[in-house]
KEKE-3310 file (N, C-alpha, C; in steps of 0.2 Angstrom, whole numbers, plus 5000, padded with zeros to 4 digits):
npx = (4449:4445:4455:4455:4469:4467:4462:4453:4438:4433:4438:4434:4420:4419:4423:4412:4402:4401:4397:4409:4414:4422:4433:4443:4458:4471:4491:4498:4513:4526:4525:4530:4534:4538:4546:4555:4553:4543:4527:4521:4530:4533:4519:4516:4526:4522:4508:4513:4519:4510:4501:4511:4513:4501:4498:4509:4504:4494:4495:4487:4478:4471:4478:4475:4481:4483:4491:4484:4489:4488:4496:4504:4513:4523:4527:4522:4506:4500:4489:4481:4486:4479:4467:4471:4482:4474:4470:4477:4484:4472:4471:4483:4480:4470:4460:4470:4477:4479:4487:4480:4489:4484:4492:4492:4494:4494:4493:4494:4488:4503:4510:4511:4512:4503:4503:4501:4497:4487:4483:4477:4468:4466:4456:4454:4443:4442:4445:4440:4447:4436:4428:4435:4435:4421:4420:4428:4421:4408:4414:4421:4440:4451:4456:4458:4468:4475:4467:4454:4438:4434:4418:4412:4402:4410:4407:4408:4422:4429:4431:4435:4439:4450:4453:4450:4437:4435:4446:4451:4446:4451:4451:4458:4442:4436:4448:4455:4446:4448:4461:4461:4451:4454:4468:4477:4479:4484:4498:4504)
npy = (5716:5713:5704:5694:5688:5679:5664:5666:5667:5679:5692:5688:5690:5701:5710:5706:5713:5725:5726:5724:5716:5703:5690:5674:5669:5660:5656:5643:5649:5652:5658:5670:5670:5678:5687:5695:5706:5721:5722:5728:5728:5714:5705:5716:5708:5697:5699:5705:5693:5684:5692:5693:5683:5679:5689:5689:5678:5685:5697:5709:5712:5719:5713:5710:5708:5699:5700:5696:5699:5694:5703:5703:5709:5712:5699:5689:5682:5669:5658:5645:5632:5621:5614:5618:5625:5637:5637:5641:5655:5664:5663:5669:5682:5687:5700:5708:5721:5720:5722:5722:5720:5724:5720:5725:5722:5728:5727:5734:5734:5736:5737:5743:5746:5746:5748:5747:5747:5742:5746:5740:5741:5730:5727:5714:5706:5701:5682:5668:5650:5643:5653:5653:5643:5640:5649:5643:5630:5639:5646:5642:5641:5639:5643:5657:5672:5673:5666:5670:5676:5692:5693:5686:5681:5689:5698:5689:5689:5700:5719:5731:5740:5749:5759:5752:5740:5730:5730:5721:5709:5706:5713:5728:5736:5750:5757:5752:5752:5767:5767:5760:5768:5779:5788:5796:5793:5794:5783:5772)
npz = (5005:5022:5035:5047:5057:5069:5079:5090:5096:5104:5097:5084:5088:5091:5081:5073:5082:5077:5065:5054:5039:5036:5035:5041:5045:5051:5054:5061:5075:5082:5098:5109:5128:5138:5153:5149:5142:5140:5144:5132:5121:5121:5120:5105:5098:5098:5089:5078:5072:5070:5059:5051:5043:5039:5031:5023:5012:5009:5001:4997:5002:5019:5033:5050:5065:5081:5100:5116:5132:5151:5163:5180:5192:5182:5176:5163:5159:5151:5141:5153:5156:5162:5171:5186:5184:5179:5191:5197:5193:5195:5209:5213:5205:5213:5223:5218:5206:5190:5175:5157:5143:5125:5112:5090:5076:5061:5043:5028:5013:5000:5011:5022:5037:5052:5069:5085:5104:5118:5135:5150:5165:5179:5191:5203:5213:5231:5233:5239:5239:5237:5230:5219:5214:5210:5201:5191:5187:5182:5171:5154:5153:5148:5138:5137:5141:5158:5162:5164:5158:5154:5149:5152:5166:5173:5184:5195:5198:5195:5202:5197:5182:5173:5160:5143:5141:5130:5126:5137:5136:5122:5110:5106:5101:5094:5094:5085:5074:5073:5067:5055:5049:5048:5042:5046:5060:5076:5081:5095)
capx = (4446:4449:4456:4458:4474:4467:4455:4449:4432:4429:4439:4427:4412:4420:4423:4403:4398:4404:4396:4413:4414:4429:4437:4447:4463:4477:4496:4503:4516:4527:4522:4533:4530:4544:4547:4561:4551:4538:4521:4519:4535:4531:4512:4519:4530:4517:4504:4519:4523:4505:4500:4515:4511:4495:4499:4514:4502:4488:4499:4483:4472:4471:4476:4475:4486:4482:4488:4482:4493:4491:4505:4506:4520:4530:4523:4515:4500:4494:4482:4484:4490:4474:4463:4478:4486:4470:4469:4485:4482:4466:4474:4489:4476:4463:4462:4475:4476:4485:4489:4478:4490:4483:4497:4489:4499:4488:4497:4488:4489:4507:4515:4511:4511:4499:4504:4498:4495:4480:4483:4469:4469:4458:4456:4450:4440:4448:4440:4442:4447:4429:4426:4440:4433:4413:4422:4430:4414:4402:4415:4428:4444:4457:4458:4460:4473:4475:4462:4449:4431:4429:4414:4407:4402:4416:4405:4410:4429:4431:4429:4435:4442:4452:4454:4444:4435:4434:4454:4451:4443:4453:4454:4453:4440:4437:4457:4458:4442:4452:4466:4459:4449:4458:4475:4482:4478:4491:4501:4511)
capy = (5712:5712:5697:5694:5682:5676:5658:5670:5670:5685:5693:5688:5693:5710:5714:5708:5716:5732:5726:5724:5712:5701:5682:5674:5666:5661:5652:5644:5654:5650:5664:5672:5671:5679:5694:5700:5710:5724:5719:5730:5725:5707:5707:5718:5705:5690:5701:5705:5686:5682:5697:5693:5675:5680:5694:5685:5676:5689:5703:5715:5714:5720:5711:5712:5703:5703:5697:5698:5694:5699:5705:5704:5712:5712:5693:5687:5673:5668:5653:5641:5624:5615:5618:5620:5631:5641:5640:5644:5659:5667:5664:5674:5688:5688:5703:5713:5724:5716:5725:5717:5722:5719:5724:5724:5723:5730:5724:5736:5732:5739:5734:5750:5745:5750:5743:5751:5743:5746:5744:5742:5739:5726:5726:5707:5706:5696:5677:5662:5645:5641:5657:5652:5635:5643:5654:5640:5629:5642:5649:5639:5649:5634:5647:5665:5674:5673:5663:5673:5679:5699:5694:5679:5682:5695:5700:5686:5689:5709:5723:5738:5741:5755:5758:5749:5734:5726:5729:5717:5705:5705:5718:5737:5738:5759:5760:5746:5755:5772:5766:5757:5771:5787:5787:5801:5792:5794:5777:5771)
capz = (5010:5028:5036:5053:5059:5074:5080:5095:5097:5106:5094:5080:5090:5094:5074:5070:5085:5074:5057:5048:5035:5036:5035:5047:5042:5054:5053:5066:5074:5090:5102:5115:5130:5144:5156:5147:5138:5144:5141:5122:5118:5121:5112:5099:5094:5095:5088:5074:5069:5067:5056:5045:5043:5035:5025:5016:5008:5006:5002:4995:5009:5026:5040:5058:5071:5088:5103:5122:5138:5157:5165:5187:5194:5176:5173:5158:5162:5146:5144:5157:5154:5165:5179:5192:5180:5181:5199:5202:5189:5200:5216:5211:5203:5219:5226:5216:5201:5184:5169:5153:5135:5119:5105:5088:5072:5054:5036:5025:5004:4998:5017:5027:5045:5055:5073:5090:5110:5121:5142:5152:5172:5181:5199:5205:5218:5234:5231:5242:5235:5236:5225:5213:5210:5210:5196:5185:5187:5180:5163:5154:5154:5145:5131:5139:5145:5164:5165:5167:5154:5153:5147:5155:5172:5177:5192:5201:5200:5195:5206:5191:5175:5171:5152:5136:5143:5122:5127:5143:5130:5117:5105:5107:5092:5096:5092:5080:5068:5070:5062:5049:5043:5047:5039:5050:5068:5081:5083:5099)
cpx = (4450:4450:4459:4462:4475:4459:4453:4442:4429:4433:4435:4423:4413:4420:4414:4400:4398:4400:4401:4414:4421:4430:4442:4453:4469:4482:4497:4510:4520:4528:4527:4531:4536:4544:4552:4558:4547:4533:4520:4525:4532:4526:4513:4523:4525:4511:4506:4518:4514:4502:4503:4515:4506:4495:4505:4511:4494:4490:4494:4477:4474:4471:4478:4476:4484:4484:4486:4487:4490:4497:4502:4514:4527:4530:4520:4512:4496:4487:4485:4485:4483:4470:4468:4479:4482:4467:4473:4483:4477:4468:4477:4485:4472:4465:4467:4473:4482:4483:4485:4483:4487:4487:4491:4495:4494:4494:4493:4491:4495:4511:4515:4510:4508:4498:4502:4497:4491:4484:4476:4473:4463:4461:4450:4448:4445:4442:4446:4443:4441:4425:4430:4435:4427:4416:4424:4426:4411:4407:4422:4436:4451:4460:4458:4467:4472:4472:4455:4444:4429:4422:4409:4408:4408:4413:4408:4418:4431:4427:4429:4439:4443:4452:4447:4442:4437:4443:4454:4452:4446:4455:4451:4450:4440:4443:4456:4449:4446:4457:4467:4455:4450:4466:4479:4482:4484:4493:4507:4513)
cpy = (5712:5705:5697:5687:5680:5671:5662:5673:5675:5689:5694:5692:5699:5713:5712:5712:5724:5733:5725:5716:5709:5691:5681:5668:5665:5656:5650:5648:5651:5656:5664:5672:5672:5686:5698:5708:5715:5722:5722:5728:5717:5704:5710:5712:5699:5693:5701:5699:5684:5686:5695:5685:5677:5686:5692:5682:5681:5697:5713:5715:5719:5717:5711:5705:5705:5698:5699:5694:5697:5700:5706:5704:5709:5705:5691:5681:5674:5662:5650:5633:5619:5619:5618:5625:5636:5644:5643:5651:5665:5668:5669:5683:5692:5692:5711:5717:5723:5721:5720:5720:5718:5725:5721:5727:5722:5730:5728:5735:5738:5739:5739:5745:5750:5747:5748:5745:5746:5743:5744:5740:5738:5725:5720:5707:5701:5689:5671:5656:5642:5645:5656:5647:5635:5643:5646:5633:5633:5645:5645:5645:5645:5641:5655:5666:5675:5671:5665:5675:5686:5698:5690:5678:5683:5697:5695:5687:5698:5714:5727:5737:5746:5754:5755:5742:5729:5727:5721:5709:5701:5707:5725:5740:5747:5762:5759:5751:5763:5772:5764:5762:5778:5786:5792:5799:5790:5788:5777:5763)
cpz = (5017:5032:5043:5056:5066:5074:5085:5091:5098:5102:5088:5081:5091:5087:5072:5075:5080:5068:5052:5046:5035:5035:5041:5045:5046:5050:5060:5068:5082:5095:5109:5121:5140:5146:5154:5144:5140:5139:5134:5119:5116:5115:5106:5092:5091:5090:5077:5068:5067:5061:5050:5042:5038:5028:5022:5011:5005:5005:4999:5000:5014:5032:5046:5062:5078:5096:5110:5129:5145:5160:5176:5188:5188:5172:5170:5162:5154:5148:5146:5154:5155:5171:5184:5192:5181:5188:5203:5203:5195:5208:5214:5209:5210:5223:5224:5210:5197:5179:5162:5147:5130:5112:5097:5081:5062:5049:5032:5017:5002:5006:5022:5034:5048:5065:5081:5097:5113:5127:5146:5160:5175:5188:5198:5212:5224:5235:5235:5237:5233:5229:5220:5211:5207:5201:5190:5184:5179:5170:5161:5152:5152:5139:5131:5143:5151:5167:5168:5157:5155:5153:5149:5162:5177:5183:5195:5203:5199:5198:5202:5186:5175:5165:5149:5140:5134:5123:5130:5139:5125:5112:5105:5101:5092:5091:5085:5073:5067:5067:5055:5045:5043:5048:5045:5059:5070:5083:5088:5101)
residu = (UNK:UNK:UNK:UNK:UNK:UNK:UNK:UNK:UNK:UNK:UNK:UNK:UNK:UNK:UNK:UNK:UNK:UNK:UNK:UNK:UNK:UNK:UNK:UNK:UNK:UNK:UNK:UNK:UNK:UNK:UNK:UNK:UNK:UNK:UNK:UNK:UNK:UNK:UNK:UNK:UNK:UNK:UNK:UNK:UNK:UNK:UNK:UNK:UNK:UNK:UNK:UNK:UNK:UNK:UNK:UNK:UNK:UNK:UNK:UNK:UNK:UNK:UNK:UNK:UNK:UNK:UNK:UNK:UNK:UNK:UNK:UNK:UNK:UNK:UNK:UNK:UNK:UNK:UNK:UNK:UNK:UNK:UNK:UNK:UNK:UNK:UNK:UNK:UNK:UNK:UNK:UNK:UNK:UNK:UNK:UNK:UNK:UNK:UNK:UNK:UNK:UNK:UNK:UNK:UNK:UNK:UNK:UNK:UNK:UNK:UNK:UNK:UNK:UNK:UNK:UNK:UNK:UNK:UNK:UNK:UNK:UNK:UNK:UNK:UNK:UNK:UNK:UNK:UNK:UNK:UNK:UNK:UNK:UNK:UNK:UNK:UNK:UNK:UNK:UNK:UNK:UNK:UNK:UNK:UNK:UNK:UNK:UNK:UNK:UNK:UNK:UNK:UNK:UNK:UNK:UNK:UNK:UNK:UNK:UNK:UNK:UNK:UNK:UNK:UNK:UNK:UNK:UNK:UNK:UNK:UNK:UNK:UNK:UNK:UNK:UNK:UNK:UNK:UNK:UNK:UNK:UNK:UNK:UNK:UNK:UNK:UNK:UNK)
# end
């Protein structure tokens, strides 16, 4: 069975989008969250400790750990605290290009690690506080990283994406099916 140990919704929706049959079973876990680290360092680890939470208790499954941070100038911004926090967030973003990491951490049946990080790069459009407020208005954003929705009315606040958008999001399914079903795919 595959078992995914995370409550992210677009998460979810990115593994149905694909058709694969899975369960969803997290632990709590107290998640990292400092610049000492470089960004796949950092997600690796958080990604790590929820993975290993779930596959302790389901040691014949397969599960997949994942987490997502942005990174500005070497800075993680997870999810914001509140609407301030979020506006801070966006200001701080408006206009520039952030780094999205999403580490990802696979338990396969018998403890084989299958662990890998995806980078993507989001140029934000430049957005007045009037456009910020439009923006946090129109998608709620309490439970994303940096405060922001790939997927929910991203024209209003992104200009380009370098890399995997489903990275941007939340999980780089493309990656994350090549691992899971070709034993020999290149891990970094």
């Amino acid at each position: 069975m595959l078992i995914l140990a995370s409550g992210s919704p677009r998460r979810r929706d990115l593994l149905l989008r694909e058709g694969l049959s899975f369960c969803v079973i997290t632990r709590e876990v107290d998640e990292l969250q400092t610049a000492d680290l470089s960004p796949q360092e950092l997600c690796a680890r958080n990604a790590k400790m929820k993975a290993e939470a779930v596959s302790s208790l389901f040691p014949r499954d397969i599960v997949v750990g994942a987490d997502t941070l942005v990174f500005l100038d070497g800075e993680p911004f997870g999810k914001p605290r509140d609407l301030d926090d979020a506006r801070a967030m966006l200001t701080l973003l408006q206009g520039r290009t952030h780094c999205v990491c999403t580490a990802v951490a696979v338990r396969m049946p018998g403890g084989e690690q299958r662990d890998f990080a995806e980078i993507s790069r989001v140029t934000f459009r430049a957005m007045s506080p009037q456009d910020i407020d439009h923006y946090l208005v129109e998608v709620p954003v309490l439970d994303k990283a940096g405060a922001y929705a790939m997927q929910e009315k991203s024209e209003l606040i992104v200009e380009a994406v370098q890399g995997d958008v489903d990275n941007v999001i939340g999980l780089p399914v493309t990656r994350l099916l090549r691992v899971l079903f070709s034993p020999g795919e290149k891990l970094s």
